[in-house]
N, C-alpha and C positions, 0 to 999 in steps of 0.2 A: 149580393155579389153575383147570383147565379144569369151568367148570360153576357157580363162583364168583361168588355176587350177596350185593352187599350195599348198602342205602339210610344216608344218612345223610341224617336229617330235622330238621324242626325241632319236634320235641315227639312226643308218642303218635302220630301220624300214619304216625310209619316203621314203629311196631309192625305194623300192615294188613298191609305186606310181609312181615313172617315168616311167615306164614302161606302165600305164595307161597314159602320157601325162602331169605328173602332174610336175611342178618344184618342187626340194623338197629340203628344207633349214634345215636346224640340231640348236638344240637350248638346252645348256646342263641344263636348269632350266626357270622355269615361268618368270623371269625377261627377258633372253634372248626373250624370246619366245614374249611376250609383248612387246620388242621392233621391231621385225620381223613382229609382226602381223602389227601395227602402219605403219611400211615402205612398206610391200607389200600392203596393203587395196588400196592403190590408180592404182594399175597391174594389180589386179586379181580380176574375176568375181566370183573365187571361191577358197576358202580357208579353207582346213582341216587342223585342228590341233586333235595330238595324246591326248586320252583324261585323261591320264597324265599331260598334261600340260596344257589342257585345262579348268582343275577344277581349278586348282591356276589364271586362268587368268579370272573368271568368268564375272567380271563387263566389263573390255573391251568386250569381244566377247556379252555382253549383250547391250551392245552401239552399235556396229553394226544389232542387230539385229532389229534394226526400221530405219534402211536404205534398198534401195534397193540392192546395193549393197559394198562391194562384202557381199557372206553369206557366213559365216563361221560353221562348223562343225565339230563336234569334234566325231573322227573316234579310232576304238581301234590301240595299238599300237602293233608290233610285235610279245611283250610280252603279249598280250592280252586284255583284257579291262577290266578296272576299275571298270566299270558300270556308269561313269557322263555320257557318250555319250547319253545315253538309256535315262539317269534320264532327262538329259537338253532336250532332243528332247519332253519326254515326256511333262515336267512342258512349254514350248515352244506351242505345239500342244494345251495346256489346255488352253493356256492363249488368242490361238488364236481363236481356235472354239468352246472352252468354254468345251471340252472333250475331253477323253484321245484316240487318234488314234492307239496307241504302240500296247493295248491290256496285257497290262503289269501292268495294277493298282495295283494287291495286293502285287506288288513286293516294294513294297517303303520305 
């Protein structure tokens, strides 16, 4: 598993990623995407999800995140970003050293 990335996106946008090394699966809604996350976690040391579909999939990717691995991250998508990446890293960072690291507080 060690050195293991891969995006699941929602459309040509995860493509980009292969070209950084990343395997990159297509997932046309949260449901798909939820079952992709499930079956890759035991491959991959590292796994980006587009944060389109990373907001609908909140609680799994929030299960993973008291494991070592893999970590999951939720990256903008082709079309841009959302803004959960920023929020979940930030509310993630808070939870962990008790403070905001983004620098991004009054955006909330």
């Amino acid at each position: 598993m060690k050195g293991k990335m891969a995006i699941i996106g929602d459309g040509d946008g995860a493509l980009v990623f292969s070209a950084a090394g990343a395997d990159a699966y297509a997932a046309e809604d949260g449901a798909a995407a939820k079952r992709l996350l499930k079956e890759l976690a035991g491959r991959y040391a590292v796994i980006f999800v587009t944060d389109v579909l990373a907001a609908q999939m909140e609680e799994e990717i929030a299960a993973y995140a008291m494991q070592p691995y893999p970590i999951v991250l939720a990256v903008p998508s082709a079309r841009g970003s959302s803004g959960y990446g920023a929020q979940l890293l930030r509310r993630q960072s808070e939870r962990a050293l008790g403070m905001d690291i983004t620098g991004t507080e009054g955006e909330r």
